[in-house]
C-alpha positions in Angstrom: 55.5 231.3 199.6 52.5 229.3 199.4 53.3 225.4 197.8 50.2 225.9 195.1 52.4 229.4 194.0 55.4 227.3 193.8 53.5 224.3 191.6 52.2 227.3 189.4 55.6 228.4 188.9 57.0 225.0 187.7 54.1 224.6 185.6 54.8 227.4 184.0 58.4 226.7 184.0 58.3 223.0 182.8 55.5 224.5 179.9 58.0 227.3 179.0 60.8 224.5 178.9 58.7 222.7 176.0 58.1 225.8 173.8 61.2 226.6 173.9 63.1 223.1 173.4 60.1 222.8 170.3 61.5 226.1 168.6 65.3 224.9 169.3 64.3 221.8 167.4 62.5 223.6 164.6 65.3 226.2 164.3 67.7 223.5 164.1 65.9 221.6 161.8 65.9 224.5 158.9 69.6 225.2 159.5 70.1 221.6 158.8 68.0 222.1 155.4 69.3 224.7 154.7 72.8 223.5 154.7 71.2 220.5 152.7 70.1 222.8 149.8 73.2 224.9 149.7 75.3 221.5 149.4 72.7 220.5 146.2 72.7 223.9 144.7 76.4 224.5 145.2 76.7 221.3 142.7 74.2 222.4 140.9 76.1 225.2 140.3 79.3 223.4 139.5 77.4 221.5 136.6 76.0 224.6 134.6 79.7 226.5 135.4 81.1 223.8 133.0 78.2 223.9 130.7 80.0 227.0 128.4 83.2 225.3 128.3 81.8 222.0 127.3 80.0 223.8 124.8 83.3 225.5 123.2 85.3 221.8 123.2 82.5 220.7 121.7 82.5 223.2 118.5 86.4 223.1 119.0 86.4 219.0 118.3 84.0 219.4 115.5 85.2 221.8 113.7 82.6 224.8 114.3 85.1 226.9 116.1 89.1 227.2 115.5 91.2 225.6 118.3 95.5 227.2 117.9 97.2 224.9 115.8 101.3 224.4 116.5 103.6 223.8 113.0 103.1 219.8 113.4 99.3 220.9 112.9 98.1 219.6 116.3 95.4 221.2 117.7 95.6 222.5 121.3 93.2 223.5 124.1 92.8 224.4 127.8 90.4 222.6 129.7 89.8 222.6 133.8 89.1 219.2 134.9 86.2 217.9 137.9 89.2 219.7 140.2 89.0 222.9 138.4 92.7 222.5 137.7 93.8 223.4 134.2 94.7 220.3 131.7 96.1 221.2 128.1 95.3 218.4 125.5 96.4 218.1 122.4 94.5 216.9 119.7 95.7 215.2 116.2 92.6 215.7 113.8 91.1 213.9 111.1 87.1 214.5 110.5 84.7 213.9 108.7 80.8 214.1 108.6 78.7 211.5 109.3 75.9 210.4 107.3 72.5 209.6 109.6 72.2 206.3 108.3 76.3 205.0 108.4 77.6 203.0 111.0 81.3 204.1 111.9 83.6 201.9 113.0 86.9 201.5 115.1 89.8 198.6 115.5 90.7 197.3 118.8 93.2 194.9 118.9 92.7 193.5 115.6 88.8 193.6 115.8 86.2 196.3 114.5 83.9 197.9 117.1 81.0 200.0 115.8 81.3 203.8 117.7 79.0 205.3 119.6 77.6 208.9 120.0 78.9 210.5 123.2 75.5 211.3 125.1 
């Protein structure tokens, strides 16, 4: 074989060596984002799953929806935790409604604490 044949030939070589080593890299590089997003929207996920259930503690605590009550007249619920295992709580109630402009307060300790809104 003539030596400029064989110089073509790793030309060509070394140049398809490049192209494909630059599509490896890109290929790699989605796979890598794509694992990214799937981590973010798999919490994502997580979040709005509990978004129903925090909604029915919610009318359960205040009142807008009718939690079982046992003979002592404690109220009871089900509840998955950040684990998604299951926790029961119990709850002892006494509520009332809040006016916009009342302050209400709490005793810790021998001292009053004003409350504040769960956000």
């Amino acid at each position: 074989m003539p030596p400029w044949f064989e110089t073509t030939l790793a030309i060509i070589a070394a140049i398809a060596a490049v192209f494909f080593f630059g599509k490896y890299r890109e290929a790699a590089a989605a796979l890598h984002e794509s694992e990214r997003m799937k981590r973010k929207l798999s919490k994502d996920l997580d979040r709005y799953r509990d978004v129903p259930q925090l909604r029915a503690l919610r009318d359960g605590l205040i009142g807008e929806r009718n939690l079982p009550v046992d003979d002592e007249g404690r109220e009871h619920l089900l509840i998955r935790d950040s684990a998604r295992k299951l926790v029961h709580i119990t709850v002892q109630r006494s509520a009332a409604p809040v006016a916009k402009e009342d302050v209400v307060h709490y005793r810790v300790g021998g001292e009053e604490r004003p409350l504040q809104e769960l956000e």
